[in-house]
C-alpha positions as CSV (number, residue, x, y, z in Angstrom):
1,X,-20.2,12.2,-0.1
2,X,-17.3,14.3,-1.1
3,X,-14.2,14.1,1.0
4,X,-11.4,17.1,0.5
5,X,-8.0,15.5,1.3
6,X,-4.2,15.4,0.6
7,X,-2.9,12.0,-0.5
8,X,0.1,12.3,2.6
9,X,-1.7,13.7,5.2
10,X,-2.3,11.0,7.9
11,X,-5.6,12.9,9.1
12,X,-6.8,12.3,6.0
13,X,-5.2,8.9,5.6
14,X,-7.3,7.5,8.6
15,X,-10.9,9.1,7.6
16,X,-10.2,7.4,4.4
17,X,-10.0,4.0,5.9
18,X,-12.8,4.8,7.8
19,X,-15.1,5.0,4.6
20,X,-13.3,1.8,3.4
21,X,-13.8,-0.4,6.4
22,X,-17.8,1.1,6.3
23,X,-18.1,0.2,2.6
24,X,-19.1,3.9,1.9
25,X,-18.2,5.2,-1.8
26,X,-17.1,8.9,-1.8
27,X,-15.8,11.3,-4.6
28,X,-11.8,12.5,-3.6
29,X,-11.5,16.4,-3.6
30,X,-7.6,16.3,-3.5
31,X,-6.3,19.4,-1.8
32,X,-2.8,20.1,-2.4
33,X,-1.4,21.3,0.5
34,X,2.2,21.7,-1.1
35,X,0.8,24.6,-3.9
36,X,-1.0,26.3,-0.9
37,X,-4.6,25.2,-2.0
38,X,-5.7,24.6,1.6
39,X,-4.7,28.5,1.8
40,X,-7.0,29.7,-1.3
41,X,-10.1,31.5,-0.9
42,X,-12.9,29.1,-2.1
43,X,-11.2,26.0,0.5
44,X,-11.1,28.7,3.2
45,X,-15.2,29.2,2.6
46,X,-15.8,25.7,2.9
47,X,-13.3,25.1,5.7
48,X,-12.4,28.2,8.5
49,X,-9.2,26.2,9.6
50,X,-7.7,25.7,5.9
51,X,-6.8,21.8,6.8
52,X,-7.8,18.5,5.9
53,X,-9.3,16.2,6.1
54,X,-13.0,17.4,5.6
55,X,-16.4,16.1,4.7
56,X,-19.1,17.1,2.5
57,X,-22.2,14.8,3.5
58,X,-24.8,13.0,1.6
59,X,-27.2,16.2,2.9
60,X,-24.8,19.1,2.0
61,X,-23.1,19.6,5.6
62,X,-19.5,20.3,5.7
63,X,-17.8,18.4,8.5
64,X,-14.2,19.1,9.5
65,X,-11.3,17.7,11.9
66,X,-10.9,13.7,11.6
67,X,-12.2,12.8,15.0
68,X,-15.6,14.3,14.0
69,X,-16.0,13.2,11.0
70,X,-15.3,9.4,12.2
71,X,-17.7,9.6,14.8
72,X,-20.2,11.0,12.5
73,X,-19.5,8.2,10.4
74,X,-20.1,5.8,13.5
75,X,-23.3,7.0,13.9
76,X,-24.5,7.3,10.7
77,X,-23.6,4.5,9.4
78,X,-23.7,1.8,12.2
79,X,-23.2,-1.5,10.2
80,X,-20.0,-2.0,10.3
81,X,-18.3,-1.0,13.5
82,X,-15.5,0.8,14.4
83,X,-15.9,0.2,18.3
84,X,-16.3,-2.6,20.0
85,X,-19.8,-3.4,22.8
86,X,-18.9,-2.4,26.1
87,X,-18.2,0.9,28.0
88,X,-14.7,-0.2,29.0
89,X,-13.5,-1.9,25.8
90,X,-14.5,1.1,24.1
91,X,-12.5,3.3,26.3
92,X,-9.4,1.7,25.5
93,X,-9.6,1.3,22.1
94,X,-10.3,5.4,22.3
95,X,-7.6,5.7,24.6
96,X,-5.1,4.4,21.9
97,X,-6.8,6.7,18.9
98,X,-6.4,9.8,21.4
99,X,-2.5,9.1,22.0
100,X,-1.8,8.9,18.2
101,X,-4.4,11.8,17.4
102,X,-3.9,14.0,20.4
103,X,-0.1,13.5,21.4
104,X,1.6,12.4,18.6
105,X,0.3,13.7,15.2
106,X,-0.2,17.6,16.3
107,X,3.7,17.5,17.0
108,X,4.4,16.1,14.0
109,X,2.1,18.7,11.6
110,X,3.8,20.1,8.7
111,X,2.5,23.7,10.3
112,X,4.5,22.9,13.7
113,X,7.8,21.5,12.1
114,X,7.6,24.4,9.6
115,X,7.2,27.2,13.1
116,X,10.3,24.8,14.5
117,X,12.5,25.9,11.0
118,X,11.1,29.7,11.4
119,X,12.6,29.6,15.0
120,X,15.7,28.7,14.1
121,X,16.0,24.8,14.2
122,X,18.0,23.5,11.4
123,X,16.8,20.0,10.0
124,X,18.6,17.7,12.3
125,X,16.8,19.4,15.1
126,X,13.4,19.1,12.9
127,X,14.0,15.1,12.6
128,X,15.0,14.7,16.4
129,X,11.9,16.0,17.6
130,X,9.7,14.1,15.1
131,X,11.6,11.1,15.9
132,X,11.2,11.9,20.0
133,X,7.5,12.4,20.0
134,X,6.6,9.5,17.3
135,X,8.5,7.3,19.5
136,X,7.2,8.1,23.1
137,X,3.7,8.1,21.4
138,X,4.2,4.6,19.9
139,X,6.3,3.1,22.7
140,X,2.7,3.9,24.4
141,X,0.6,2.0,22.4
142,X,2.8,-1.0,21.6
143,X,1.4,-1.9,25.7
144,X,-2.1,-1.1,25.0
145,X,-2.8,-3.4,22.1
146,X,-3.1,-7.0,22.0
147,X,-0.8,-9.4,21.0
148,X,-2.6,-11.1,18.7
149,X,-4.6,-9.9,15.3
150,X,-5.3,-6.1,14.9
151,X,-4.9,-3.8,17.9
152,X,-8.0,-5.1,19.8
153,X,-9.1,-8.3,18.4
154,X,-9.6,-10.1,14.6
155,X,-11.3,-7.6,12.7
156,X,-9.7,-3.8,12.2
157,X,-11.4,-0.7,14.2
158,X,-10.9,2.6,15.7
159,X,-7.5,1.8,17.1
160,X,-6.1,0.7,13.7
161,X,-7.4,3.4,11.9
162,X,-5.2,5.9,13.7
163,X,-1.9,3.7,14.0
164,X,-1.8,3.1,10.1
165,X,-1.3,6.4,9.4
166,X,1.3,7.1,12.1
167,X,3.2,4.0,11.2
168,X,3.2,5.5,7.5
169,X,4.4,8.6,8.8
170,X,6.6,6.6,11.3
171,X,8.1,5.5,8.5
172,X,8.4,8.3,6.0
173,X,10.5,10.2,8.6
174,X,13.0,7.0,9.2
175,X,11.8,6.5,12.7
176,X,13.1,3.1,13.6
177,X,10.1,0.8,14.4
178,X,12.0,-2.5,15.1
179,X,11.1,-2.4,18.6
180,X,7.6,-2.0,18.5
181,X,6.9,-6.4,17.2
182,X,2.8,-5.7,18.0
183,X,2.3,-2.7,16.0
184,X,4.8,-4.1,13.2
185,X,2.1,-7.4,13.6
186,X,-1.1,-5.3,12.9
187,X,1.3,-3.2,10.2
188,X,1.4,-6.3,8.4
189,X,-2.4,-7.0,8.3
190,X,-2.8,-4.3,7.5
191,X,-0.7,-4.3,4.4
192,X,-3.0,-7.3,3.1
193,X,-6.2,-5.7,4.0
194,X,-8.6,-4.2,1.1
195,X,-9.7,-1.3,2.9
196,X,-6.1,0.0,4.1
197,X,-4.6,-0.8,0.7
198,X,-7.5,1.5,-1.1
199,X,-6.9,4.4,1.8
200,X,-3.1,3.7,1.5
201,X,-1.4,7.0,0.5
202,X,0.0,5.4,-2.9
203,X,-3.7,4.6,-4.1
204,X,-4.9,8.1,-4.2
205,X,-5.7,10.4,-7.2
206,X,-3.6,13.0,-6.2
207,X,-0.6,10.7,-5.6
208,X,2.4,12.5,-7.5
């Protein structure tokens, strides 16, 4: 599998920890989004919307948008979960990966803090609003999860794989997390976990 992605962005950050919790090997196809390469004309064939992440399968298919491409994952390759059994256990643990990828990390995107500037918001503006959202979003789950372990028991899954990549971008934009102790706990187990330290931002290719 090939998998086009940018070392910062957290869409790409949690597919990437996807493949590491599965055990799946996959050649990086860093995208720099910075020099415009999600713009050029041969990313813009592969991928319509010019983002990351995306996914080129074993079979030659092009899959785009994280959600997708995790719950293709999921199916495909079954062995090592991402969900847990039961409709209603399931539910929540998608419940807290839809607040992080539905609410929080679109109002964040470097393409909706960049409109923010073009309409006139100077920087301090930029931050409060980043800050605002990242912390209503993560106020949210900090109730959901559990208090002990990873979000939703011992071993790492759906949940976690979105909130490591909004605490990293928590934390690259200052937002103080002191108040959130549970996701600060899974943070930390994060941290000492093989598949989140090889999907960790710092550990890829195209890391400058």
């Amino acid at each position: 599998m090939e998998l086009f992605t940018y070392f910062r962005s957290t869409s790409s950050y949690r597919v990437r920890i996807a493949l590491a919790l599965k055990g799946l090997d996959y050649q990086a196809r860093p995208v720099n989004l910075l020099k415009g390469e999600h713009r050029a004309a041969d990313y813009l064939a592969l991928n319509p919307q010019g983002r990351v992440p995306a996914l080129r399968t074993d079979s030659g298919e092009l899959l785009v948008q994280s959600p997708a491409i995790i719950e293709y994952l999921e199916e495909r390759f079954p062995g090592t979960p991402l969900l847990p059994q039961g409709e209603q256990a399931r539910a929540r643990v998608r419940g807290v990966a839809a607040i992080i990828g539905c609410d929080v990390h679109p109002l964040h995107n470097v393409s909706v803090l960049n409109q923010l500037r073009q309409l006139g918001h100077d920087e301090t503006q930029v931050n409060q609003w980043i800050a605002h959202w990242i912390g209503q979003g993560l106020a949210a789950v900090e109730q959901l999860i559990g208090d002990q372990g990873f979000c939703f028991g011992d071993t790492p899954g759906l949940a976690d794989v979105y909130l490591l990549p909004q605490v990293y971008a928590a934390e690259r934009f200052n937002v103080d997390l002191e108040g959130y102790p549970r996701i600060r706990r899974v943070a930390a187990l994060a941290g000492e976990h093989p598949a989140f330290v090889k999907a960790h931002p710092a550990n890829q290719p195209d890391t400058p």
